[in-house]
C-alpha positions as CSV (number, residue, x, y, z in Angstrom):
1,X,-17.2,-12.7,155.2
2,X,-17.1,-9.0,153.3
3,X,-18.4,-10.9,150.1
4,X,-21.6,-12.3,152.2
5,X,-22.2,-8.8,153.9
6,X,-22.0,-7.0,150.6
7,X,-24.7,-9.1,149.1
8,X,-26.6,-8.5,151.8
9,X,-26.5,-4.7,151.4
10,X,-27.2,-5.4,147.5
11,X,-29.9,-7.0,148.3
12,X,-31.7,-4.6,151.0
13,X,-31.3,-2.0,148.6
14,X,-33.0,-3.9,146.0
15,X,-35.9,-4.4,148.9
16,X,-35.9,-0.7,149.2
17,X,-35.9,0.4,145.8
18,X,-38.5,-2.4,145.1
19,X,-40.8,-1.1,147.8
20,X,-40.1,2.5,147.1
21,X,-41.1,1.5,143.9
22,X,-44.7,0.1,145.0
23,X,-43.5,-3.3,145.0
24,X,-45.3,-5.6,148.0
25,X,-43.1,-7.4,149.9
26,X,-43.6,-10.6,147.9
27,X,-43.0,-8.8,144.8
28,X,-40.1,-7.1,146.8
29,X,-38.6,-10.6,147.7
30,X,-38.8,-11.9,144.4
31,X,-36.7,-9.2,143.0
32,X,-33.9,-9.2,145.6
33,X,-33.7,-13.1,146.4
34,X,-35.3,-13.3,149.7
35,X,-37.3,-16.6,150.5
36,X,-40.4,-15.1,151.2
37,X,-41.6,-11.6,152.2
38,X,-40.7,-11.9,156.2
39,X,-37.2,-11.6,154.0
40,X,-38.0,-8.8,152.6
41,X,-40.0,-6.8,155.2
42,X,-36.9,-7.8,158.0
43,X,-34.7,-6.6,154.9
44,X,-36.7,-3.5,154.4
45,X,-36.5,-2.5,158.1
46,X,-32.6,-3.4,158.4
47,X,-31.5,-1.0,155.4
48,X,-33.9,1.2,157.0
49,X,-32.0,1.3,160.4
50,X,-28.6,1.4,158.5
51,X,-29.7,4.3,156.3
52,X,-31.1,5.9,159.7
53,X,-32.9,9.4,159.6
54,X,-32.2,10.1,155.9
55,X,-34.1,6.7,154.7
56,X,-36.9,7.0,157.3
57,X,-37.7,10.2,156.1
58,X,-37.4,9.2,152.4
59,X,-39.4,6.5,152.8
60,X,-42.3,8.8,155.1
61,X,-42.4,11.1,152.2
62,X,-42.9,8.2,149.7
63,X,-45.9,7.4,152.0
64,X,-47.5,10.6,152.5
65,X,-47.2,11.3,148.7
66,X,-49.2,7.7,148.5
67,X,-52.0,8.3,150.8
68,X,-52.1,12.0,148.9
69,X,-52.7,10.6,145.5
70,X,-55.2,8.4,147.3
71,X,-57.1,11.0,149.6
72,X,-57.4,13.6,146.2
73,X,-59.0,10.4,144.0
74,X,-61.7,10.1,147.0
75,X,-62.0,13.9,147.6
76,X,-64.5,14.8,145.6
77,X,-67.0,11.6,146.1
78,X,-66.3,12.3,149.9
79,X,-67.1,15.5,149.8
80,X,-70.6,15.5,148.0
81,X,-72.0,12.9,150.3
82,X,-70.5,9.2,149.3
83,X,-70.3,8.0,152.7
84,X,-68.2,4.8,151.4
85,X,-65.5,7.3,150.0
86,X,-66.0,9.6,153.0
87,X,-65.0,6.7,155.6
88,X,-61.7,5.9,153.2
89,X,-60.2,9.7,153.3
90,X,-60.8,9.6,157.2
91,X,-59.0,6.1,157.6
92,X,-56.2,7.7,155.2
93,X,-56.2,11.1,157.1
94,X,-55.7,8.5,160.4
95,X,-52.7,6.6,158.5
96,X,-51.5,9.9,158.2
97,X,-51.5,11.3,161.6
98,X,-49.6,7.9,162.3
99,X,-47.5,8.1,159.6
100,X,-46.6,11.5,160.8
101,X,-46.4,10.9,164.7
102,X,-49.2,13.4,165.2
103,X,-51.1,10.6,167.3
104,X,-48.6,10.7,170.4
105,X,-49.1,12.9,172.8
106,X,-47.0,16.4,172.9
107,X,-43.9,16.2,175.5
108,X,-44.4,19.5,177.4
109,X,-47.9,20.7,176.7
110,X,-49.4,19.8,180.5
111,X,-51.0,22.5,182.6
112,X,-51.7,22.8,186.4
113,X,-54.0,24.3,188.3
114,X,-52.4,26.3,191.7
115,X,-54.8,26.6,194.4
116,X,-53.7,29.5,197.4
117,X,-54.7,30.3,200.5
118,X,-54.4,34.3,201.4
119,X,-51.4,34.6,203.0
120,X,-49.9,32.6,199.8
121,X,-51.4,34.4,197.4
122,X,-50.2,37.9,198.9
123,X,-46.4,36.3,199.2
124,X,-47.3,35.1,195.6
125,X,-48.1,38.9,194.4
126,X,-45.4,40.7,196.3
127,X,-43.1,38.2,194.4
128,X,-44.4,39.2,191.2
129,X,-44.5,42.4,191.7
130,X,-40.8,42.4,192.6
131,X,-39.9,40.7,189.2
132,X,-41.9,42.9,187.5
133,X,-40.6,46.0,188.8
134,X,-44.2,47.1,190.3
135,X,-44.0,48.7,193.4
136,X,-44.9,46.4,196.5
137,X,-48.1,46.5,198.5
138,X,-47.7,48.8,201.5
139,X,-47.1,46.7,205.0
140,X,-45.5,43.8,203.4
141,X,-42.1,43.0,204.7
142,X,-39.0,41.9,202.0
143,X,-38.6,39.2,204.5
């Protein structure tokens, strides 16, 4: 049972260093044994998981350094009007902002509008004038 689960690490990390590598997942299977490249890909995810934070962030900078190479190749023909080249670095800039998690929305970031009448807005200043150390408005009670 060990002997069968070690082979099965051995050949994950040949699917990771395969892929790493620029391997598809054809080529990928091939190399580590797999079947075919649902092997591989299932493989790939697996060590993934078992590596946790340290792979996934291995293998994200092995992507970004990827879509770098392939965003400064287009650069220039993007930028002096090749519209062909132009739509590439924006669908690389998208895989990206994916890639990077910049696509989700930010946990926190929501605002509100508070609507007072008078009477609430005056308990609402004599409140914040009391945190604030400001003297309070003349007439109003501490309650």
């Amino acid at each position: 049972m060990a002997t069968s689960r070690a082979i099965a690490a051995i050949k994950r990390t040949k699917v990771v260093e395969a892929v790493a590598a620029g391997a598809t997942y054809d080529e990928a299977a091939e190399q580590a044994g797999y079947a075919s490249r649902s092997g591989a890909y299932k493989a790939l995810w697996r060590a993934l998981g078992d590596r946790a934070a340290e792979a996934v962030d291995e293998h994200r900078a092995i992507e970004l350094a990827r879509l770098d190479a392939l965003q400064a190749a287009l650069w220039e023909r993007a930028m002096t009007g090749d519209v062909k080249a132009a739509g590439m670095v924006l669908r690389i800039i998208e895989q990206r902002t994916r890639l990077l998690g910049l696509d989700k929305p930010t946990v926190g970031c929501a605002t509100q509008t508070l609507v007072m009448s008078p009477a609430e807005s005056a308990v609402w200043k004599e409140t914040q004038g009391r945190e604030t150390g400001k003297p309070r408005p003349r007439g109003v009670s501490t309650g």
